[in-house]
C-alpha positions in Angstrom: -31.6 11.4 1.3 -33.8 9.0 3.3 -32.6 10.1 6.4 -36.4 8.4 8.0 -35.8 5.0 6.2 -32.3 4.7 7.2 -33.0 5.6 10.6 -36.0 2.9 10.7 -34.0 0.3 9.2 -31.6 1.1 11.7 -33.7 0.5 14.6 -35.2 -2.2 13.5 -32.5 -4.2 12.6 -32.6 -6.6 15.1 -34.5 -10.1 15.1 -37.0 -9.0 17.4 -37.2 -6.4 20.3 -39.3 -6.3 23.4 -40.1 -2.7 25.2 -42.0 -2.9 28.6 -43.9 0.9 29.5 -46.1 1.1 32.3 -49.1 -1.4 31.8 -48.2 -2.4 28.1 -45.3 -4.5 26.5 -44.5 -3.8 22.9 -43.1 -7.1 20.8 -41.7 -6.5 17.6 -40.7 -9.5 14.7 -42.9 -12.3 17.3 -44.0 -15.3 14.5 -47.1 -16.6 15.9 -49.7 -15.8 18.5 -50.0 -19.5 20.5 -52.3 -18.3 23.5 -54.3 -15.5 24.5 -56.6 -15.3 27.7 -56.8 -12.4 29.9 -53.9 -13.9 32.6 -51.4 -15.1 29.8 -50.6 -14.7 26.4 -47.7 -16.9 24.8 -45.9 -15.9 21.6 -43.5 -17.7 19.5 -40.6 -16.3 18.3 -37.8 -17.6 16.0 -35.9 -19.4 18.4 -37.9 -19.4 21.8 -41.3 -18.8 23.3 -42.7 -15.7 25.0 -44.4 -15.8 27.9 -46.7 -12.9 28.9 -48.2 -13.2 32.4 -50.7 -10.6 34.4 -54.6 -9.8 34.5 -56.6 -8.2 32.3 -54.2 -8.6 29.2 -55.0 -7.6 25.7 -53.9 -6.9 22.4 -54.2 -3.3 22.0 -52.5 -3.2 18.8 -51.6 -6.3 16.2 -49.7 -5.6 13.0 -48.2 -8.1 11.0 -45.3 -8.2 12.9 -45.8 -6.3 16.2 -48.1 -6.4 18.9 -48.7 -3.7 21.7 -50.2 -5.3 24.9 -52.0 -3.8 27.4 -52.5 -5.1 31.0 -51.5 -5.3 34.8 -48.1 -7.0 33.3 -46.6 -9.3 36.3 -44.0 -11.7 34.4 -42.3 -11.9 31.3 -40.8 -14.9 30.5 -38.1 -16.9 27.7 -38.0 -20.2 27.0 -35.4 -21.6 24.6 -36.8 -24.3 22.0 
């Protein structure tokens, strides 16, 4: 039994997924990192842009598909393409 995969798979069967915590926002399945300053970082996703806005933003975290960022997180914003 892979009772781990399954449950994985499971969870991350979606297109993508976006988690805000306190002071970080966790993007999973993003396609392309467009902008990154310490007030905004944009992200494009498979059918809209991502709009991160705050102060002291960073990218604690960057696998190929997932990014964990850190900051005073303000606004979080979707634009359809």
């Amino acid at each position: 039994m892979h009772i781990k995969e399954n449950l994985t798979n499971f969870l991350y069967d979606q297109k993508y997924f976006i988690t805000l915590y306190d002071n970080y926002l966790y993007v999973f399945n993003y396609e392309d990192l467009v902008l990154l300053t310490e007030q905004k970082i944009i992200l494009a996703m498979a059918n809209f842009t991502l709009t991160i806005k705050g102060q002291n933003l960073m990218i604690a975290k960057m696998l190929p598909k997932e990014l964990l960022i850190k900051g005073q997180i303000t606004n979080v914003g979707k634009v359809d393409e």
